[in-house]
Each structure stands twice: as C-alpha cells, then as structure tokens.
N, C-alpha and C positions, 0 to 999 in steps of 0.2 A: 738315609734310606727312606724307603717310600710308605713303612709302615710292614702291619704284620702280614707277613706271604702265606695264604689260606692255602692250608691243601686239599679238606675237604669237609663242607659243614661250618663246626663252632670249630673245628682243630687247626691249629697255623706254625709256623715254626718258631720255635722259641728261640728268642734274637741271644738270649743267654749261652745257647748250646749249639751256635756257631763257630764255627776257628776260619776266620779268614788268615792267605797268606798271598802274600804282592810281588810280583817277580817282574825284569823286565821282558816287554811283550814283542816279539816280530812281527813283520806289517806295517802298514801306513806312519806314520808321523816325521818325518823325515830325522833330524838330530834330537829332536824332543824324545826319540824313542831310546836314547841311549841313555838319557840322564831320569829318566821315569819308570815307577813300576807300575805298570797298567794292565797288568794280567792279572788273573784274581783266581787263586783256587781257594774254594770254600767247601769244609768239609763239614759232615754234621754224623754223630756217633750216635747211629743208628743201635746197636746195641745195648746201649743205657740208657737212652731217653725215657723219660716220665710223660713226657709231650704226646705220644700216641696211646692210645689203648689196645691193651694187649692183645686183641685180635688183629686188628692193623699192625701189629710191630711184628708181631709172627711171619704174617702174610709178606710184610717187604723184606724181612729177613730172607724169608725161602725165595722170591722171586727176585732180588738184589744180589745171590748171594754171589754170583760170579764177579759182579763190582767190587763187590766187598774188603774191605783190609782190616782186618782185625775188628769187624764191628763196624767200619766208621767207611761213608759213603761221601766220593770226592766228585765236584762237577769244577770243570774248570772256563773262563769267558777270556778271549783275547781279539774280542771281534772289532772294538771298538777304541779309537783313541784314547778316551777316559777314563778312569778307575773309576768314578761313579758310576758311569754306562755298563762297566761290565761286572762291576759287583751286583745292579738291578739286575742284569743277565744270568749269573751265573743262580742268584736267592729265587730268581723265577723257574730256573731251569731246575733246581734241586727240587721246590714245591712241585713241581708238574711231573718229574721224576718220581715222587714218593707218592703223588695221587694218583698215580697209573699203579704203581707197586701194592698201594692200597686199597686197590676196587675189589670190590667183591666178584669171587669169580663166575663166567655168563653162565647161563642156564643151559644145563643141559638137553641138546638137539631130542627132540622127539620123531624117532622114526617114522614117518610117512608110507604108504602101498601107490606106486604109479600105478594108474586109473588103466584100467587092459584097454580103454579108446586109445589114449596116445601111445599106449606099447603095441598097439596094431598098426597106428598109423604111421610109426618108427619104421616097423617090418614091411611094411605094404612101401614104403620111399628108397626104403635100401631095396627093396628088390626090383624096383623101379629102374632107382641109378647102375643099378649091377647090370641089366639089360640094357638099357646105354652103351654101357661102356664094353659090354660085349656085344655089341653091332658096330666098333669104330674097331674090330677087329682087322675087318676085311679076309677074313677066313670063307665065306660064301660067295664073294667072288670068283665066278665061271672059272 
C-alpha cells in the first residue's frame, strides 16, 4: 500500500480497521482472470471507529446512512487487472468517500432583493417580445 489515505487534515484511515475481501473480477485479463482474485471490496466500520471525532463520525453516519450495513461502509474496485491497482482504488475511493461524508455542512444562502432596474428591464423585454410575436400574427391583415 501506498501509505496512510488522508481524508481530511491530521485524520486518515486506520490500516488496522480495514477488512479487505478478494473475489474473482470480470473484464480484461484474458485466462489470468479465472485463476486470480483482483476485485477487492474493502470495508471499514464506520460505527466504531475511534479514528474520526465524534463530530465527523455523526456527520457520515447521518449522510452515509443509505450505504450503510450494520455500521460498516463497503466500496468495491474491479477496474483494473491487479489487486494492487485496485486495492490503491478502492482505499482512495473509501478516503474521498468519507471526506465528502465529513465536510461541514455549506453556509447558509442569504437572501438577496433584485435591484427594481433589472425587474423593469425584465418587464420592459417581455413586453417587447410579447409585441413581436403578436405582429407575426397576421390578424391586421386587410
């Protein structure tokens, strides 16, 4: 592995409180894909972790929870030939998974007043266009 997968800050995923599991994968390798397990689902139990602070663990709980199996959040990688390749894939995709789960949530929109210039000049175009298109009537026609 390539080292610890940061999800955000000093916090990264603890290589301890991984369960990887190897299956064989569909797709490219031609007979090497029948004798190898190159798919990789790695799970991490988002429920007990020590690894987040408790306000992140909250936060992904409530925004993960449709993922969710008992607690414990699965991402799976079969994109690539290698079980290397897709074990890096699949510990990148759980980290960027749980840093989107774990953002704090955006600020609230502050309501804005449109300026009565461009709400005139709104009404002054539509009623514009609206005469347009009632001249392509041909209703004044003799």
């Amino acid at each position: 592995m390539s080292g610890p997968y940061v999800i955000r800050g000093s916090v990264s995923l603890p290589e301890a409180e991984l369960m990887w599991r190897f299956s064989r994968s569909s797709g490219p390798g031609g007979q090497h894909v029948n004798t190898s397990d190159s798919q990789v689902e790695l799970r991490f139990d988002l429920a007990n972790t020590q690894a987040l602070p408790p306000v992140w663990k909250e936060r992904a709980l409530e925004r993960l929870a449709g993922r969710l199996v008992g607690g414990v959040v699965s991402v799976r990688a079969s994109e690539h030939r290698s079980q290397w390749r897709n074990r890096e894939m699949a510990a990148t995709r759980l980290a960027s998974l749980l840093a989107e789960a774990t953002a704090p949530p955006p600020r609230p929109r502050r309501a804005t007043k449109i300026p009565r210039g461009i709400n005139e000049r709104r009404l002054r175009e539509k009623k514009q266009r609206s005469q347009t298109k009632r001249g392509r009537s041909g209703d004044g026609w003799g």
